[in-house]
C-alpha positions in Angstrom: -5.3 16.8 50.3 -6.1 13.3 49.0 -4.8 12.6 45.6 -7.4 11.0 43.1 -5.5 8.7 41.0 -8.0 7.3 38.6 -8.4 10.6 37.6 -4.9 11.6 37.2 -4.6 7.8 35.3 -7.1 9.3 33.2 -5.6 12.3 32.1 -2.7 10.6 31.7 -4.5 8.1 29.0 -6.1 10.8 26.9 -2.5 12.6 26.9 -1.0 9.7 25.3 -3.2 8.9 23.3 -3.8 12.8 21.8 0.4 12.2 21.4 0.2 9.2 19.7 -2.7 10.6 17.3 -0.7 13.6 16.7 2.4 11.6 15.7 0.2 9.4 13.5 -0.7 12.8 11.9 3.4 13.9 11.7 3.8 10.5 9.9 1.3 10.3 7.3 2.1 14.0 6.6 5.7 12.9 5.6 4.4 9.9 3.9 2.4 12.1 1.5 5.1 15.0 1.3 7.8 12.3 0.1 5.3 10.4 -2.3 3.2 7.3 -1.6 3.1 4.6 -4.5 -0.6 5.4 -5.9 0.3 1.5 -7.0 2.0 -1.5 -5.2 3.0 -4.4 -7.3 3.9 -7.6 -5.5 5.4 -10.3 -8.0 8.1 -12.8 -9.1 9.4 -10.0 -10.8 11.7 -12.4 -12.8 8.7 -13.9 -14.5 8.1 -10.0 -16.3 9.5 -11.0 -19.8 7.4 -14.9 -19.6 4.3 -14.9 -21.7 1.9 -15.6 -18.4 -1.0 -13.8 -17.0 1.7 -12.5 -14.1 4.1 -10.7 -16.6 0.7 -9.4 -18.5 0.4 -8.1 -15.0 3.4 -6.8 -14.6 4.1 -5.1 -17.6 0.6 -3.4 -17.3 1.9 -2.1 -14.1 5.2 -0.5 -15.6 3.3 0.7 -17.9 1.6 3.0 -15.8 4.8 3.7 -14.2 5.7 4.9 -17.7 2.5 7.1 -17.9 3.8 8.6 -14.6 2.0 7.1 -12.5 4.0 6.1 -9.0 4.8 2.6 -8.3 6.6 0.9 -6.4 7.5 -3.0 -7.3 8.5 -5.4 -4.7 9.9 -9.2 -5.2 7.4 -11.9 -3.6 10.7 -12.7 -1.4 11.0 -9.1 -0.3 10.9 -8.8 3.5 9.6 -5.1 3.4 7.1 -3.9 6.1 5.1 -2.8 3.1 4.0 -6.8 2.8 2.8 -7.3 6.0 1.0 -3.6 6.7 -1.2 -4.6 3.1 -1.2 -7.9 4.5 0.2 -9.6 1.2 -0.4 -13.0 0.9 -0.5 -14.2 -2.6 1.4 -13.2 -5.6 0.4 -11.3 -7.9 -0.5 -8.7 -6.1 -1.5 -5.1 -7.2 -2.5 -2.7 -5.1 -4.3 0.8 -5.9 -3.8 3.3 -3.2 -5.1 6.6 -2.6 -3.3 10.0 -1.6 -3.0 8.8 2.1 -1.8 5.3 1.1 -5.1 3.7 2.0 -6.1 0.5 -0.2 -8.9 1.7 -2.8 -8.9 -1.2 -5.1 -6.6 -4.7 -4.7 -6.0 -7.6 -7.2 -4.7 -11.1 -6.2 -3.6 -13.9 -8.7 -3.1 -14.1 -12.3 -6.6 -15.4 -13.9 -8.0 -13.3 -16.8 -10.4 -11.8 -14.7 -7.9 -10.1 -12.8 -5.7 -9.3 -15.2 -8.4 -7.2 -17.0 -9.5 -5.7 -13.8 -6.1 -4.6 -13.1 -5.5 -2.8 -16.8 -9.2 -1.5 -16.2 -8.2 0.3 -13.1 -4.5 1.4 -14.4 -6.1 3.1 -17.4 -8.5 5.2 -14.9 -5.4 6.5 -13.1 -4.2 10.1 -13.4 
């Protein structure tokens, strides 16, 4: 018998890959279970009590946080995997994320625009 090893290569592909899907799965499952930020605040948090457009930021975001609404605030130094899987370049930056921690809505710098955006979308969260 004559063993045909592109097709056992290929079995052997879709096998890993139905693993690796499957763990994806396992892991956003526990993400969800243990509670993804539904908003990610990157900042010089040390600027929060300044009267700039970055603290109006920044306390608009705590005060969602004091509405109930789950946040999670990192520092602009902050070496957290969180920063480069949202690809965070610029500070301020908020993040809106849905249920399965996908980006729904994302605000970068401190102009009035953006600082009415972000309260706009804040006051829309449940």
């Amino acid at each position: 018998m004559k063993i045909k090893w592109p097709g056992i290569v290929a079995v052997a592909m879709v096998a890993i890959a139905i693993i690796g899907f499957k763990g994806h799965q396992k892991r956003t499952a526990v993400a969800v279970k243990e509670g993804i930020p539904r908003v990610v605040l990157v900042a010089d948090l040390s600027e929060a009590d300044s009267a700039d457009a970055c603290a109006d930021i920044i306390r608009s975001v705590r005060e969602a946080r004091a509405r109930g609404i789950q946040v999670e605030e990192l520092n602009s130094d902050n070496k957290s995997e969180m920063l480069s899987h949202y690809r965070v370049l610029t500070t301020p930056t908020v993040l809106i994320l849905d249920r399965n921690g996908q980006v729904v809505s994302r605000f970068e710098g401190e102009n009035s625009q953006t600082v009415t955006a972000v309260r706009t979308q804040l006051a829309q969260l449940r």
